[in-house]
C-alpha positions in Angstrom: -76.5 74.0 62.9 -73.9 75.1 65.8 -71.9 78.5 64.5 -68.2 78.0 63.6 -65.4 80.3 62.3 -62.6 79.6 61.2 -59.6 81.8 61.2 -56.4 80.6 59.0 -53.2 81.0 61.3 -49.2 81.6 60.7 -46.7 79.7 58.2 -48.4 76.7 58.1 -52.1 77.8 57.6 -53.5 76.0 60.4 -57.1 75.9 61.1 -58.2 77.9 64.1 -61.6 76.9 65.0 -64.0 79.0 67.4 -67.3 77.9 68.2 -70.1 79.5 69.4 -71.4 78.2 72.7 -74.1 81.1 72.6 -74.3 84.2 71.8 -71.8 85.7 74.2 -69.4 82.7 74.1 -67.2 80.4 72.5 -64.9 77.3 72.4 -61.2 77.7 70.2 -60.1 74.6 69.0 -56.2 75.2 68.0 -54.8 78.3 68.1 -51.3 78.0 66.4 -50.1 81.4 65.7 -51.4 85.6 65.2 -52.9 85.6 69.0 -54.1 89.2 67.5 -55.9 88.1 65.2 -58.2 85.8 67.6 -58.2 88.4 70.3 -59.2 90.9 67.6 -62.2 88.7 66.2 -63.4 87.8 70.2 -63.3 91.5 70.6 -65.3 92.6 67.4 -68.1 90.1 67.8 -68.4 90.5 71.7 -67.4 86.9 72.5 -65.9 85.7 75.7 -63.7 82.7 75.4 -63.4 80.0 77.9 -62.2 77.1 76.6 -59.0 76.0 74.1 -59.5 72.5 73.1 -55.9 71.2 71.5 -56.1 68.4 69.3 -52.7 68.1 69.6 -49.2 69.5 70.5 -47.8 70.4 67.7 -46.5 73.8 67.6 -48.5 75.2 64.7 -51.3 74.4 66.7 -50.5 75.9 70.4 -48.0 78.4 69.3 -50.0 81.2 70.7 -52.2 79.8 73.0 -49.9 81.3 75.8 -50.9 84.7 74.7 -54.6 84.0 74.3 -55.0 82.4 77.4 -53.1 85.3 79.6 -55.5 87.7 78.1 -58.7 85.8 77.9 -58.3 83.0 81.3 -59.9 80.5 79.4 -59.0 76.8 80.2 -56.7 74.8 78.2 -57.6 71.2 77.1 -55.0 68.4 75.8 -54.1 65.0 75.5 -52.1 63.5 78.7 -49.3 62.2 76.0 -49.2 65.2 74.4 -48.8 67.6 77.7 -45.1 67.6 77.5 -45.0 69.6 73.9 -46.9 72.5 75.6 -43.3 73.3 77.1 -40.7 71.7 74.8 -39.7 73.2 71.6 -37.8 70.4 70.3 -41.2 67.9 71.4 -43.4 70.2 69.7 -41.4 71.0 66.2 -40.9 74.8 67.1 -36.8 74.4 66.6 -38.3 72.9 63.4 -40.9 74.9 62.2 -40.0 78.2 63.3 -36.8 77.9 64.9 -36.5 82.0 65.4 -40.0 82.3 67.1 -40.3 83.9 70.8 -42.4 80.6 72.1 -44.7 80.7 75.5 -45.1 77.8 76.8 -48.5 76.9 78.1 -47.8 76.0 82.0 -51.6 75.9 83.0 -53.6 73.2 81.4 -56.1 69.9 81.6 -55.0 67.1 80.6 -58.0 64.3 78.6 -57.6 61.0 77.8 -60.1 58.7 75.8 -64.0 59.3 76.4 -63.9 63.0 78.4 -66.2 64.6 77.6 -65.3 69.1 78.1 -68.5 70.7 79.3 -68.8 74.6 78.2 -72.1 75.6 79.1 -74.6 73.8 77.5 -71.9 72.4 74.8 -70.3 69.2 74.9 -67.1 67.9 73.3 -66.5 64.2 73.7 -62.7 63.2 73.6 -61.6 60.5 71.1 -58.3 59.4 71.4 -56.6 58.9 67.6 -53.4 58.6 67.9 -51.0 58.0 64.1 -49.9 62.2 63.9 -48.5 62.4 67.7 -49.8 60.0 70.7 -51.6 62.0 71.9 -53.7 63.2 69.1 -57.5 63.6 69.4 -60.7 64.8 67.4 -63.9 66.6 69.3 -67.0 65.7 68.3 -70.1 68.1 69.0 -73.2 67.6 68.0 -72.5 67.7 64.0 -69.1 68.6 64.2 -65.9 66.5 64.0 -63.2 68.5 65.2 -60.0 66.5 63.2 -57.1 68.1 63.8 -54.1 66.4 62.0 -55.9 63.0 61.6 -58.3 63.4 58.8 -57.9 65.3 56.0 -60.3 66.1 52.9 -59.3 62.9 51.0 -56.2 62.6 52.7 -54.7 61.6 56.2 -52.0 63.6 58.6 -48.5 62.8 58.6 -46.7 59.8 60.6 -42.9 60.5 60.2 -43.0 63.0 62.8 -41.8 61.8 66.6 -44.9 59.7 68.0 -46.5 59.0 64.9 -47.2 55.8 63.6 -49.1 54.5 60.6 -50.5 51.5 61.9 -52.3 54.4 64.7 -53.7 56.1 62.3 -55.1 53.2 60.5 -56.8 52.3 63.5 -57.7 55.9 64.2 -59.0 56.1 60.4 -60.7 53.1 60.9 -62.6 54.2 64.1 -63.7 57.1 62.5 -65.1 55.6 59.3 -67.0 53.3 62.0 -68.8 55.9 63.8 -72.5 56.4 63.3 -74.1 59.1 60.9 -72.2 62.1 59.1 -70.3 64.8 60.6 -69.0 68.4 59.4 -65.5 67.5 59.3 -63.3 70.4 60.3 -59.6 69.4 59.9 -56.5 71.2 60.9 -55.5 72.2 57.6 -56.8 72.8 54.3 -60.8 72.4 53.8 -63.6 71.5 55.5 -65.6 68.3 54.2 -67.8 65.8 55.8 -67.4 62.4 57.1 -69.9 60.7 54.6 -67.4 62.4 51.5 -64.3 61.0 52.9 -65.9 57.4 53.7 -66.5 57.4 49.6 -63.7 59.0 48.6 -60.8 58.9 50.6 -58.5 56.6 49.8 -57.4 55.7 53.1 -61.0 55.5 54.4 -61.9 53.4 51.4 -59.6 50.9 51.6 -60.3 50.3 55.3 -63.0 47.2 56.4 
């Protein structure tokens, strides 16, 4: 079972996630706030990061991805519809969330669409596109792991009255999920982990789905 921390970041307690790719490296997924605090843990466990994957734009989840990037050059991975909230406050909630924040935008980046699939060594994280919380919102999946973002939550969903989100998108999106094959350490970007067999049973969304 692939090595993941998790480190709980800013107002909104999102869900950093940083996998080990070995035992010198690693993989963030969503790194909304407290750079420090990332920087700090790379440091203390002698890890080398080279790759942010964003699940989305939102600005509790690339608020300080700026920072972390400048000091660690590792590449930056999102969604081609969510791009433009890398560099927009208003697009990415920040006049919302944390209107007084100091915000860097991310100018450097790769942009995914549906099916990627972001080498890091010998890792692999394979793009699904599931739009319903932005357009542009994705989960990772690796080996074991579903990387959810704002999409699933333990026996909930993510929100759809934000700017690009839709409910009948995340229906679909919820749908394709419950659909795919086997279980999956479900690592969401809030709140607890679960696994994709507990929310088929017991999520209400997922259960009322075909």
């Amino acid at each position: 079972m692939r090595a993941v921390q998790t480190l709980m970041l800013g107002s909104l307690a999102t869900n950093c996630y940083l996998i080990y790719l070995d035992e010198k490296h690693a993989a963030a997924v969503d790194i909304g706030a407290e750079a420090r605090k990332v920087l700090d843990f790379l440091e203390q466990k002698g890890l080398t990061l080279t790759k942010i994957l964003l699940t989305h734009g939102h600005y509790d989840h690339i608020g300080a991805v700026a920072e972390v990037q400048e000091k660690t050059g590792a590449e930056v991975y999102i969604h081609e519809a969510d791009a433009p909230m890398l560099q927009d406050t208003h697009l990415n909630l920040a006049d919302w969330i944390e209107p007084w924040a100091d915000f860097r935008p991310v100018t450097e980046y790769y942009t995914v669409r549906e099916g990627d699939v972001i080498q890091a060594g010998e890792t692999a994280f394979t793009v699904l596109h599931t739009p319903g919380h932005t357009k542009g919102s994705v989960c990772y999946l690796c080996e074991d792991i579903l990387l959810a973002g704002d999409t699933l939550f333990r026996l909930s969903r993510g929100r759809t009255d934000f700017p690009g989100g839709s409910d009948r998108e995340m229906l679909e999106s919820f749908r394709r999920l419950k659909a795919l094959e086997g279980d999956y350490r479900v690592c969401p970007g809030h709140n607890e982990t679960t696994s994709l067999d507990f929310e088929r049973k017991n999520n209400p969304v997922m259960r009322g789905l075909l």
